[in-house]
N, C-alpha and C positions, 0 to 999 in steps of 0.2 A: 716353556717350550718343551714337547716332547718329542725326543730324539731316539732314533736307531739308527745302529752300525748296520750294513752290509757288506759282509767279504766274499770277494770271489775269486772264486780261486779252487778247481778238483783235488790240489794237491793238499789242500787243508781237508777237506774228506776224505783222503785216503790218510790221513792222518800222517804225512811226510813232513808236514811244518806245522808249529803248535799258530794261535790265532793272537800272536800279541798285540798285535794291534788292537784289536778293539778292547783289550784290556788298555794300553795308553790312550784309547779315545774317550775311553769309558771316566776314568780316572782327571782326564783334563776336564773332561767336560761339567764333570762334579764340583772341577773347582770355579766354574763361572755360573753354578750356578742351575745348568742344562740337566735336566734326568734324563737316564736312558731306560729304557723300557722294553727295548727289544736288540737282540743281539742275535742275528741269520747267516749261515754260511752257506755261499750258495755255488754250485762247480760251473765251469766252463762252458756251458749251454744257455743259449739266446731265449728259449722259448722258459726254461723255469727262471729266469732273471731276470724275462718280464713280466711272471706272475708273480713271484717275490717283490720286484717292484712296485704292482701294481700294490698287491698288500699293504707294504710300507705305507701308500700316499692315503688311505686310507685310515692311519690308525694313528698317523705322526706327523711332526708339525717338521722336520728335522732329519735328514736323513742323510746317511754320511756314507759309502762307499770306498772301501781300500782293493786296491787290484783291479787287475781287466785292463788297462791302461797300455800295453806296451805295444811292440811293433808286430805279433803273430796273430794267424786267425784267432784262435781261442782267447785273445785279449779282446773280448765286447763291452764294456763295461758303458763306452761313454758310447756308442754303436745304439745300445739297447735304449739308455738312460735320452739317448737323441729323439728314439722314435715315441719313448712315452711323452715328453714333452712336446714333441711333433719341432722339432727344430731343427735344422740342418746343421750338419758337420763344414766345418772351416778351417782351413789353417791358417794357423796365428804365426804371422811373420819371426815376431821373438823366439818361439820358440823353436821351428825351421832353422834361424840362424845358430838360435843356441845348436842344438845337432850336428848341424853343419861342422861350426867347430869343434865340437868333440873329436867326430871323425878326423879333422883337420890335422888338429895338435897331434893325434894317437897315429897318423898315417897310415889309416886304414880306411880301406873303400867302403864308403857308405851305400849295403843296399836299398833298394827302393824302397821295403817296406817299411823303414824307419822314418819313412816323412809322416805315414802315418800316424807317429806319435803325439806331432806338430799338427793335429786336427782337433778342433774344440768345437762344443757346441755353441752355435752361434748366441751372441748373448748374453754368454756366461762369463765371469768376473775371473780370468786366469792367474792363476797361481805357481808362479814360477817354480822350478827343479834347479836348485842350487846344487846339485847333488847326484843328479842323472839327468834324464833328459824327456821322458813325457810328463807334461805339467799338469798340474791340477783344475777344476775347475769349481765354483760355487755361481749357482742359477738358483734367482727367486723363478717361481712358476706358480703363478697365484698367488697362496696366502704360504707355500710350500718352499721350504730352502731344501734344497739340493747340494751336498758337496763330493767329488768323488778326488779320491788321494791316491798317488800308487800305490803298489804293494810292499816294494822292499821298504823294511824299519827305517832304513841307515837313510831311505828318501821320505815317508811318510815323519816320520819324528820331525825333522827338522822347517819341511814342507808348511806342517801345522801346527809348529810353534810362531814359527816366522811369519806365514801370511792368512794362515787358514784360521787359529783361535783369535786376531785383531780383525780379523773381517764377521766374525759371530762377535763378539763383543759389540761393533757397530751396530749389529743387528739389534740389542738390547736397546731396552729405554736408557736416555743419555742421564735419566736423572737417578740412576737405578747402578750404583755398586755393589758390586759381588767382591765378598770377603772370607777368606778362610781360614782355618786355622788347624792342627791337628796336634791333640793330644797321645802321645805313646805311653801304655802300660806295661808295665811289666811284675808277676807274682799273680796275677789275679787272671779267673779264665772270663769268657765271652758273657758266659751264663750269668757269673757271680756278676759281674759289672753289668750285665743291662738288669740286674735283678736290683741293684744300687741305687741304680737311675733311669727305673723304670717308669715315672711318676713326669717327670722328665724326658723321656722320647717320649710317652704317648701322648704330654700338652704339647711338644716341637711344633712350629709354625717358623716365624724368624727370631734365633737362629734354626739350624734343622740340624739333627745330632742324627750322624750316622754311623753306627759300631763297625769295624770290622777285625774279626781273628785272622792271625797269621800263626808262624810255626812258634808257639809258644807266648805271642806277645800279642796286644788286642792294642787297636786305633781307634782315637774317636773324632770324627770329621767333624768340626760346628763349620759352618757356612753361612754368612749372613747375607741380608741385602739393605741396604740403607741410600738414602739420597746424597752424602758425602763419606769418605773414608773413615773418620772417625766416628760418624754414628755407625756406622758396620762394625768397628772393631767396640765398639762400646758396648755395643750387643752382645758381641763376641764373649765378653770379659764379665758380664753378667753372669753367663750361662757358666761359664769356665771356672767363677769362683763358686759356683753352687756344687760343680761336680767336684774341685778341690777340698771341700768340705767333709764330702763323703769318703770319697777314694784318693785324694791325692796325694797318698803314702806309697801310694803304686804308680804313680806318673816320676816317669825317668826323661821324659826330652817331648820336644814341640817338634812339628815338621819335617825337617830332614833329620833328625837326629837319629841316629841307632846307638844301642847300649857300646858298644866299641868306642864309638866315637867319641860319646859322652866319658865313657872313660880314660879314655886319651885324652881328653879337656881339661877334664880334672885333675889326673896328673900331673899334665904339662903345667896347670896351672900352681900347683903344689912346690914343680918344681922335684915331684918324686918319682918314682918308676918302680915296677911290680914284675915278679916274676912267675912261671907256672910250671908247677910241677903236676903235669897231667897223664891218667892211667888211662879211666874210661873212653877219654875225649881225643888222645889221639892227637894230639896237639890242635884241634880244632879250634879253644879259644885263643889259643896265641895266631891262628889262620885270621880268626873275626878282626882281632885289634889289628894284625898287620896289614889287612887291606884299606887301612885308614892313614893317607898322608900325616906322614910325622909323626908316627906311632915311635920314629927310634927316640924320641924323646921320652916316653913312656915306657919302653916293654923293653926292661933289661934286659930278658932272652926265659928260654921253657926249655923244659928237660922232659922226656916222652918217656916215662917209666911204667910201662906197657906189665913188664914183668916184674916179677917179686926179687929175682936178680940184680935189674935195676935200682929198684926203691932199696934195695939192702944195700948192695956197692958203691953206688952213685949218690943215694942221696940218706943212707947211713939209720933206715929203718931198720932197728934191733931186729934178729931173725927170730928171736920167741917171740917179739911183737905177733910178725905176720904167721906164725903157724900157732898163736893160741888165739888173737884177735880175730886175722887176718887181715889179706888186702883191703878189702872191703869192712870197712871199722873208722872210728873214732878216734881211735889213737892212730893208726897209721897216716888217716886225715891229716892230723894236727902235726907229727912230725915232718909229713912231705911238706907241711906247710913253710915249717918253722926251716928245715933244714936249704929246700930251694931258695930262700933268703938270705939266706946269712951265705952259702956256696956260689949264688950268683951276685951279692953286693946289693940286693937290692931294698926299694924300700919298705914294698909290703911283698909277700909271699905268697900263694896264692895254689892249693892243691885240689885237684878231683879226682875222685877215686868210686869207681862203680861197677854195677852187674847192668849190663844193654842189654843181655839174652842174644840167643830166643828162649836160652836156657838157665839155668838157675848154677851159681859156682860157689863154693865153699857154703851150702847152706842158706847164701842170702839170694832172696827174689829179686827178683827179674825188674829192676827201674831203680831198685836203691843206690841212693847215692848219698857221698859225704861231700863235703864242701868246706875247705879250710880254710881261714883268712889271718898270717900272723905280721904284725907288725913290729918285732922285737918286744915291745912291752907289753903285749897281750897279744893272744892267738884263740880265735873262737871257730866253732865248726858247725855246721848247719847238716841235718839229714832231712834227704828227702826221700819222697817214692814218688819216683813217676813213670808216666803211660806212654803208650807207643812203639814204633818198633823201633827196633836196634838203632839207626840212625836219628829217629826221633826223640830217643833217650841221650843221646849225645850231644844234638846239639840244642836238646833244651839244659842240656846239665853244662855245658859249655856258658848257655848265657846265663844262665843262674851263678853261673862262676862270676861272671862278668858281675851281676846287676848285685849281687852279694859284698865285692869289693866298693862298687858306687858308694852302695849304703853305708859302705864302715867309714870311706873318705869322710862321706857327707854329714850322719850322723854319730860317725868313732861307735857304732855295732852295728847289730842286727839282731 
């Protein structure tokens, strides 16, 4: 089935709201299975939204609509989408009632133009708003499915988890499971990994391997389809141990996983807890692990030693260290390492220490960074150089912190 998004909405052209939706429709739909192929944003006018429309029915088998749905003029969505199908507007008693009560409970007078919301096209397989109050709709039209979702996330998310991807799933063949799975890298860029398993995406059929880069770390989607759930994942695990083979020194977590997470698992699982003594980063990797439920089991606490002040006073770097080495060095690494350990009680230590620019300090360029990891009976230190601007050096040297400590848990170095 091929699929396009449609949003509408002027205020995503004038670039006021970013378009997340169709990135969450984009992403759901990959995992059952659906491509998307066209992604359109189209503003507040009736006449280009029905030649965008019309476009769509032409090119796509699948086409999914967020916005337009609410009670003002400039809400056309299911208006337009009524006259391309040639079917009449109806209101759907349920959702009428739902409205009603909202106004009810909130004791506030309901204007007339919010019955309007409570209008569907006739025909169409309604989709309740657990969450507002104009509902969705999904219409076969031919050989053509139609779904239109509102606008706001906090009602389209929950909309199309709920009623909208169990009503496409029906639509698939019943003997036809979709299956997924997603590998997380980390250390290796987009380029080097499809260069790995190049041989490998260009035979893909089932499963189908999809790369994608993010800020430092690269995903690989397989996706199967199979007639029962185990031959899907069997497929799955085919493909998974060939890419294990090549790269899987760089695979940190499946799925949901983020390197934080994974290493709050580890930890907790250890039973130990790490501390950071961070210069470049600004306390940014102790920010990643903290926004992970039950991090206090893991992260004994960080020390933000920003300045050479710091690292001398607080965390007891010799002062010829930092004015013959300096900040940015090997030895200063390995002491913030060794000393945030033993000062916060914890188990492993853990320092960063870098140049983000935009400018060059003490001599060293612009991405170097050190990376310290001490456990009381060994303390080893990692240098990098990396790219990007100032923030992009940060918080890639943040998860390199991170994915650096993984490695020592799991394989005791790096």
């Amino acid at each position: 089935m091929k699929a396009e998004i449609i949003a509408v909405g002027t205020e995503l052209l004038l670039g006021q709201i970013a378009n997340t939706n169709a990135q969450f429709l984009s992403q759901k739909l990959a995992e059952i299975g659906i491509g998307v192929y066209y992604h359109t944003v189209v503003g507040d006018n009736a006449e280009r939204l029905y030649a965008v429309i019309q476009e769509a029915m032409d090119r796509s088998e699948l086409i999914i609509f967020s916005g337009g749905l609410g009670p003002t003029k400039d809400d056309l969505t299911k208006e337009t989408v009524a006259k391309v199908v040639n079917r009449p507007l109806v209101e759907d008693e349920q959702a009428m009632e739902r409205i009603l009560a909202y106004f009810a409970q909130r004791s506030i007078p309901m204007t007339e133009n919010n019955r309007k919301q409570a209008l569907v096209v006739e025909g169409s397989r309604v989709l309740p708003n657990d969450h507002g109050m104009a509902p969705g709709m999904a219409i076969t039209y031919g050989a053509k499915q139609l779904m239109m979702l509102p606008g706001p996330p906090k009602e389209l998310y929950p909309m199309f988890n709920q009623y909208g991807l169990p009503y496409l799933l029906s639509l698939l063949s019943e003997n036809n499971i979709v299956y997924s799975k997603v590998l997380r890298f980390f250390g290796i860029g987009e380029s080097a990994l499809e260069e790995s398993l190049i041989d490998l995406i260009d035979n893909q059929s089932n499963p189908t391997i999809a790369p994608l880069a993010s800020e430092g770390e690269v995903t690989i989607r397989l996706t199967a389809q199979a007639q029962t759930a185990p031959e899907a994942e069997k497929l799955i695990r085919t493909v998974e141990q060939k890419i294990e083979e090549r790269v899987g020194q760089y695979i940190y977590g499946y799925d949901e996983d983020s390197l934080a997470s994974v290493l709050v698992a580890e930890l907790t699982k250890q039973g130990a807890t790490a501390a950071f003594a961070e210069s470049v980063t600004g306390g940014l990797a102790s920010h990643l692990l903290t926004s992970v439920p039950g991090s206090s089991r893991a992260l004994a606490g960080s020390v933000v030693c920003y300045t050479n002040g710091v690292k001398h006073g607080q965390l007891g770097v010799p002062q010829d260290v930092l004015d013959t080495a300096g900040a940015v060095s090997e030895e200063t690494a390995r002491i913030l390492a060794e000393q945030v350990r033993l000062r916060l009680g914890s188990s492993y230590g853990v320092s960063i220490t870098g140049e983000a620019g935009p400018t060059p300090s003490e001599d060293k360029p612009v991405g170097l960074v050190y990376i310290g990891v001490s456990d009381g009976a060994k303390t080893e230190v990692k240098e990098l150089q990396l790219s990007g601007g100032r923030y992009g050096i940060q918080l890639r040297a943040a998860k390199y912190a991170i994915f650096t400590l993984i490695e020592r848990i799991k394989k005791g170095g790096f």
